[in-house]
C-alpha positions in Angstrom: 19.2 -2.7 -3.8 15.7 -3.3 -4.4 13.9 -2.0 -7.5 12.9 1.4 -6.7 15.3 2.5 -3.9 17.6 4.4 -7.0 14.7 5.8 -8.0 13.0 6.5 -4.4 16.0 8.3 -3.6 16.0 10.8 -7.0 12.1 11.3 -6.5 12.8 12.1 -2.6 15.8 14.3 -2.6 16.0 15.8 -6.4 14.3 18.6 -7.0 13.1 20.2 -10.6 11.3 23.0 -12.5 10.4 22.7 -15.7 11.4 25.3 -18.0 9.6 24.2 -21.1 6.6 21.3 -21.1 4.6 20.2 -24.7 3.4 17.3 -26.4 3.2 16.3 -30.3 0.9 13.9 -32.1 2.8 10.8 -32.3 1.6 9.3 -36.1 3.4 6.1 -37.6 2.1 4.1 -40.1 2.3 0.1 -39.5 4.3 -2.4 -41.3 1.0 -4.5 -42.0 -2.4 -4.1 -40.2 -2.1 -4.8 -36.5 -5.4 -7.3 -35.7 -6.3 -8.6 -32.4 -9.3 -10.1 -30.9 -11.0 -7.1 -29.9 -9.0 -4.5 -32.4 -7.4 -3.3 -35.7 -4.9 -1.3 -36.1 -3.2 0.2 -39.6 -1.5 3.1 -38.0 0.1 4.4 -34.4 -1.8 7.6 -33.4 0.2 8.6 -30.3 1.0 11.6 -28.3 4.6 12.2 -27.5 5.7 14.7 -24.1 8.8 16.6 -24.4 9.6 18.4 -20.8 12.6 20.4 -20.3 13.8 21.3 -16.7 15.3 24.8 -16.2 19.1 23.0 -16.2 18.5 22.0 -19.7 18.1 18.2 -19.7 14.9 17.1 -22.1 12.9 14.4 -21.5 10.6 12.3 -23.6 7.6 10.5 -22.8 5.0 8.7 -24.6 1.2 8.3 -24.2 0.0 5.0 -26.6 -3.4 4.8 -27.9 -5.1 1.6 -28.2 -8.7 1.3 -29.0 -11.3 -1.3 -26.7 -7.9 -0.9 -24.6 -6.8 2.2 -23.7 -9.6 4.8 -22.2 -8.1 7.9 -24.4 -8.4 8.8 -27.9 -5.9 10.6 -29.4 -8.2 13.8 -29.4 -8.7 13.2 -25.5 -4.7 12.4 -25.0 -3.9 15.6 -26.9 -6.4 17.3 -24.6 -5.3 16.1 -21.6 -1.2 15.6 -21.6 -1.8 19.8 -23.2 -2.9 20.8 -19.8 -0.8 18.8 -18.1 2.2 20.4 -19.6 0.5 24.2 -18.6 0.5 23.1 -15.0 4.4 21.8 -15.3 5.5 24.9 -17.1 3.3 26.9 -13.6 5.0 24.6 -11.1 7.3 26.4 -8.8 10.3 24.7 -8.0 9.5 21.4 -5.9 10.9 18.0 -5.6 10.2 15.4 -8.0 8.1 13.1 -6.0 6.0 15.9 -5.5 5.6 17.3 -8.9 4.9 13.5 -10.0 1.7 13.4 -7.3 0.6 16.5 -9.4 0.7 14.5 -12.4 -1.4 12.5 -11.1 -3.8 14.6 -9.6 -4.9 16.3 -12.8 -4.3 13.1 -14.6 -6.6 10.2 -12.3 -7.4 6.5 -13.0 -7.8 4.2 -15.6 -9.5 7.2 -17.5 -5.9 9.4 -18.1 -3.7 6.6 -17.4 -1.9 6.4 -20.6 -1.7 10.4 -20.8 -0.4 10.0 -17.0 2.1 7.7 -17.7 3.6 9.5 -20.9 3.9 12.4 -18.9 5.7 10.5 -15.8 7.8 8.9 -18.3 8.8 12.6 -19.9 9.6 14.1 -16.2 11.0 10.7 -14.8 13.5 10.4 -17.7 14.3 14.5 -17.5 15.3 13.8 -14.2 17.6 11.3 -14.6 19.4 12.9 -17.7 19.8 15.6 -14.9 21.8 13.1 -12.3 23.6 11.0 -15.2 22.0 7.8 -14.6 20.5 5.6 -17.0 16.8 4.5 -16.0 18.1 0.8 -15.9 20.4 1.5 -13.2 17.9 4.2 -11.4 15.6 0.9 -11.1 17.9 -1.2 -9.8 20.8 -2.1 -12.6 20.0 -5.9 -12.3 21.0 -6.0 -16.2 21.9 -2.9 -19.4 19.9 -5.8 -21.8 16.6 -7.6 -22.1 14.9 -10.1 -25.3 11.8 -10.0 -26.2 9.6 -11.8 -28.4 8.1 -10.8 -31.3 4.3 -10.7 -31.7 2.6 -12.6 -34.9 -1.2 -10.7 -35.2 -3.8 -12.4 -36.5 -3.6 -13.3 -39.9 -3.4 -16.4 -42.4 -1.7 -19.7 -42.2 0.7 -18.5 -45.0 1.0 -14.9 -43.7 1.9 -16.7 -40.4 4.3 -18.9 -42.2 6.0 -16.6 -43.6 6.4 -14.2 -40.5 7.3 -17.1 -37.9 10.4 -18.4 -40.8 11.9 -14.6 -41.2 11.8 -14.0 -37.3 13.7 -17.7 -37.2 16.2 -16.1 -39.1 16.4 -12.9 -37.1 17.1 -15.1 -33.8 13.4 -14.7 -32.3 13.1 -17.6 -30.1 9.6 -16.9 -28.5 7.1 -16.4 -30.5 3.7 -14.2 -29.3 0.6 -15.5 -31.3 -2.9 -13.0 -31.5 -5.8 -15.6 -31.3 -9.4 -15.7 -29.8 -11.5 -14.6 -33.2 -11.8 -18.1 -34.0 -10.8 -21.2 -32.5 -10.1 -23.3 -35.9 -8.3 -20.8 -37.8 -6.1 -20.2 -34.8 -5.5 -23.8 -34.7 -4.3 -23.7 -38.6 -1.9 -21.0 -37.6 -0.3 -22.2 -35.1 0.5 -26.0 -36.5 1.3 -23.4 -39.9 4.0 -21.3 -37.4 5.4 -25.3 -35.9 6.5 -26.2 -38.9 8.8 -23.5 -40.5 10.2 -22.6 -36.4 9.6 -26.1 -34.8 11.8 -25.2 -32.2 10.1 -21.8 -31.0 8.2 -21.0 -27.5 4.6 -19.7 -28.2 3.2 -17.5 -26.1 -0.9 -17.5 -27.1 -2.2 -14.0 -26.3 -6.5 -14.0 -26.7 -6.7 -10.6 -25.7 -10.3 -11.6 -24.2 -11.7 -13.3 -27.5 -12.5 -16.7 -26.1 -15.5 -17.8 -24.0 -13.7 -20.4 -21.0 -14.4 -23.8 -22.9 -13.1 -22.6 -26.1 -10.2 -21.3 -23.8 -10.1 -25.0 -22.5 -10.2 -26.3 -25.7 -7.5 -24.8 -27.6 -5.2 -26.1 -24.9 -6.2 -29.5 -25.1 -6.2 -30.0 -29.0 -2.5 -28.5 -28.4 -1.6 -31.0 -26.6 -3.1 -33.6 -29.0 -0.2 -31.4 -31.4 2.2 -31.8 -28.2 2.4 -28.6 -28.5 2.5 -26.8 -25.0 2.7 -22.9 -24.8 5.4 -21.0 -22.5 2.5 -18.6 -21.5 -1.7 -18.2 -21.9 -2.9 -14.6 -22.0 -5.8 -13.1 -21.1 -7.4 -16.2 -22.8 -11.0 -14.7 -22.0 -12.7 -11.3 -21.4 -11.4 -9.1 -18.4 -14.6 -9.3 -16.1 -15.1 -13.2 -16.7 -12.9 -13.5 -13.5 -14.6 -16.8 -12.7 -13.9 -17.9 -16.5 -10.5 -16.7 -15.7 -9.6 -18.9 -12.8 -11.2 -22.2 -14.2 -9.1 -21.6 -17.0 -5.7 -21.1 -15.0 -6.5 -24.3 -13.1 -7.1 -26.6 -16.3 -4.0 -25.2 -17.8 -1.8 -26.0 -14.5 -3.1 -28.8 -13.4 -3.7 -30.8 -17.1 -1.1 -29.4 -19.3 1.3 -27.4 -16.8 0.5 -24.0 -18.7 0.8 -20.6 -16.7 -1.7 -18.7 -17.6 -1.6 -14.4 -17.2 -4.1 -11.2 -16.1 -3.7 -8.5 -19.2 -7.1 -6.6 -19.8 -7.9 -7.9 -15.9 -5.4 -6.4 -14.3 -5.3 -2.9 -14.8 -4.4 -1.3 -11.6 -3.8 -2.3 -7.9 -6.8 -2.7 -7.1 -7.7 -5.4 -9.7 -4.4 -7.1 -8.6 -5.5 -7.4 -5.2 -8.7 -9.1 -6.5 -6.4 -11.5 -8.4 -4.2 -12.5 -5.0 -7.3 -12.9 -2.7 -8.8 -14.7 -5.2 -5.8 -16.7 -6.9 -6.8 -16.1 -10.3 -4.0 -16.2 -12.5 0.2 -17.3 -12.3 1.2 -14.1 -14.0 0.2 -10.1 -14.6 1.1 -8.1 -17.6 2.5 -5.0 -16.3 2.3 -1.9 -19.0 2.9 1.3 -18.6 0.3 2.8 -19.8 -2.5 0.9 -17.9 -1.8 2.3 -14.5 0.7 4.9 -15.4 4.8 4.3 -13.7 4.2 4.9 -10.1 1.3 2.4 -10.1 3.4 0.0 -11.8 6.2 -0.1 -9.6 4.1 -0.6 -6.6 1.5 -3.9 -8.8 5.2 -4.8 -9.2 6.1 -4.9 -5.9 3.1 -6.3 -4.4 2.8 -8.9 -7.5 6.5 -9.9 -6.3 5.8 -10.4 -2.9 2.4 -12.7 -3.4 4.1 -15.3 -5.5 2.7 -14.0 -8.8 5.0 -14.2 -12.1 5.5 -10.9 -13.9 5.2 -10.2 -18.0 6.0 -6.6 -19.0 3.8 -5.7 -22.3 3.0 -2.8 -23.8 0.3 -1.1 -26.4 1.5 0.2 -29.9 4.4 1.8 -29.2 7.5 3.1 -30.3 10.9 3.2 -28.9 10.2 6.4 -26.7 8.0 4.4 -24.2 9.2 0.7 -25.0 13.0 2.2 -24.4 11.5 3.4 -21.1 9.5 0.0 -20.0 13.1 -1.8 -21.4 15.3 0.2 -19.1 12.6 -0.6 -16.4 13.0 -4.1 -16.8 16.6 -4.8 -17.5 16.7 -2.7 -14.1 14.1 -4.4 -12.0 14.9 -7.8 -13.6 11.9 -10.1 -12.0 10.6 -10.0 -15.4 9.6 -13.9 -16.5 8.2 -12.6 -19.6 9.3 -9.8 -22.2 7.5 -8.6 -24.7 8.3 -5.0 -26.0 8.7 -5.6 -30.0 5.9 -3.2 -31.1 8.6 -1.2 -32.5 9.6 -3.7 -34.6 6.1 -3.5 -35.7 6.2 -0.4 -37.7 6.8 0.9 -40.9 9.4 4.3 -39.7 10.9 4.5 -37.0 10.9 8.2 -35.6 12.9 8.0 -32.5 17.1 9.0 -32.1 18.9 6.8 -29.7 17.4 5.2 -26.2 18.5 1.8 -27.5 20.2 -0.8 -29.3 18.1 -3.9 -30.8 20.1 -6.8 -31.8 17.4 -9.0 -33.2 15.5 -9.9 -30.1 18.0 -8.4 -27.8 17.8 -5.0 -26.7 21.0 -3.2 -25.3 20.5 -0.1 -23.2 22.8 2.9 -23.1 24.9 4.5 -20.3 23.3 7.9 -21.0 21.4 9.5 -18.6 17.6 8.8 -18.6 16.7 6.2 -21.0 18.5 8.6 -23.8 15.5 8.2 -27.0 14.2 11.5 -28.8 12.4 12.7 -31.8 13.9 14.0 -34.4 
């Protein structure tokens, strides 16, 4: 079965109305500040949809907010999902393919794609509570688990420390390092991180902070360390594709390092730049960058060019990471995993959807993808 044809087929044949559509500010404060390259973040300011179809099922959905990486505010996603939900609850009764193109029609682009994508998620997993059928078998029940790693942001050598020896202990084996603010403190991390988990894959994640011979140089005084990372992300900024495939080549061809499209591959139309061009090994797939439909078909097309796939996400909590889990244990093409974010927080808001085992994450039976708010 290939990935979508489960879900093809409920899209296609199964038909909804939605009794009841809303959405919620989605606040939860951070364990510690969440610092990247090109952000900070001390709190998650999301927007959660809640859609109810008129044979009762409920489905939740999730709309992250990243600043310098998602186009929507909180204000905007509030905005936006709110009048998405007034055209749901006006919908007549219509198959679900169709009501998703509606989604999309008031939701468009890169602009709403976040908004778009909660709200997909919300209908998507209504649907399926409605059939019986977890998401992970809908799209295409390779596998009911996934592991991820676990992110370290950037911080101190001894903050790092400290991190990399308790996720040791928790069983993390692959370790995602924020870097690209500066090039010799990143260094001091990383050789603080090798020697309290010696053993660990690094994945280093730039999120566009380095210019391409800092990019180049980072790898090379790793390999003076012998250290060699599992994965290089989005090592400089998103329209530097030239940067971008010098980059890729030097890590292949002198230190056998894939390298991967985040901020640079947003849609399908930025992928196709990236195959005609051969820019990068791998693509980061979220959610919330091109909304679910778009994903399935980057995924697809990523597939069928040759081109390794990474499934990320923003801030989130288990509402949308239990729905881009489900995805993956489901498609199961997925080279790299990283949906730890909820590890990242302080609370933890959400009922059900999933069970983490340290880096492993074990999906229910349930219909849909089975996570709520309380």
């Amino acid at each position: 079965m290939s990935a979508a044809s489960g879900f093809k087929t409920l899209t296609e044949n199964f038909t909804v109305k939605v009794r009841k559509a809303e959405n919620r500010e989605l606040n939860v404060p951070l364990l510690s500040p969440f610092t990247i390259a090109s952000s900070r973040l001390d709190s998650v300011g999301n927007v959660a949809i809640r859609i109810e179809l008129s044979g009762g099922c409920v489905g939740w959905g999730e709309a992250p907010i990243l600043p310098s990486v998602t186009a929507e505010d909180q204000l905007t996603a509030m905005v936006k999902s709110r009048e998405a939900c007034e055209l749901l609850r006006e919908l007549p009764e219509m198959k679900l393919g169709h009501v998703l193109e509606e989604i999309g029609g008031i939701l468009p682009g890169h602009r709403f794609a976040s908004v778009r994508a909660g709200v997909e998620m919300a209908m998507i997993d209504a649907a399926a509570k409605s059939v019986g059928v977890p998401l992970w078998k809908l799209f295409g029940g390779a596998s009911n688990t996934i592991t991820t790693d676990i992110t370290i942001p950037i911080v101190s050598p001894a903050e790092a420390s400290y991190l990399a020896a308790k996720y040791r202990e928790e069983g993390f084996k692959t370790l995602k390092l924020k870097v690209g603010k500066n090039l010799k403190a990143d260094i001091e991390v990383l050789q603080a991180i090798r020697e309290v988990h010696p053993t660990c894959s690094f994945i280093l994640d730039a999120n566009e902070g380095y210019k391409t011979e800092e990019a180049v140089e980072v790898l090379q005084k790793l390999h003076e360390m012998k250290v060699t990372p599992v994965l290089f992300e989005q090592p400089v900024h998103r329209d530097n594709w030239e940067g971008l495939r010098h980059v890729t080549r030097v890590a292949k061809d002198r230190f056998g390092v894939s390298v991967a499209a985040d901020e640079s591959c947003r849609d399908l139309t930025d992928l196709k730049r990236i195959i005609k061009d051969d820019v990068v090994d791998v693509v980061n797939i979220k959610l919330a960058k091109s909304g679910v439909l778009e994903a399935l078909v980057v995924i697809e097309l990523a597939r069928s060019s040759g081109i390794e796939l990474m499934i990320g996400g923003m801030v989130e909590t288990r509402l949308a990471m239990g729905f881009s889990g489900h995805l993956a244990a489901g498609i199961g093409c997925f080279r790299f995993i990283d949906l730890d974010t909820p590890l990242l927080l302080a609370g933890d808001p959400v009922q059900g959807g999933y069970k983490a085992l340290g880096a492993v994450y074990e999906f229910t039976d349930e219909g849909g993808h089975g996570g709520y708010l309380h």
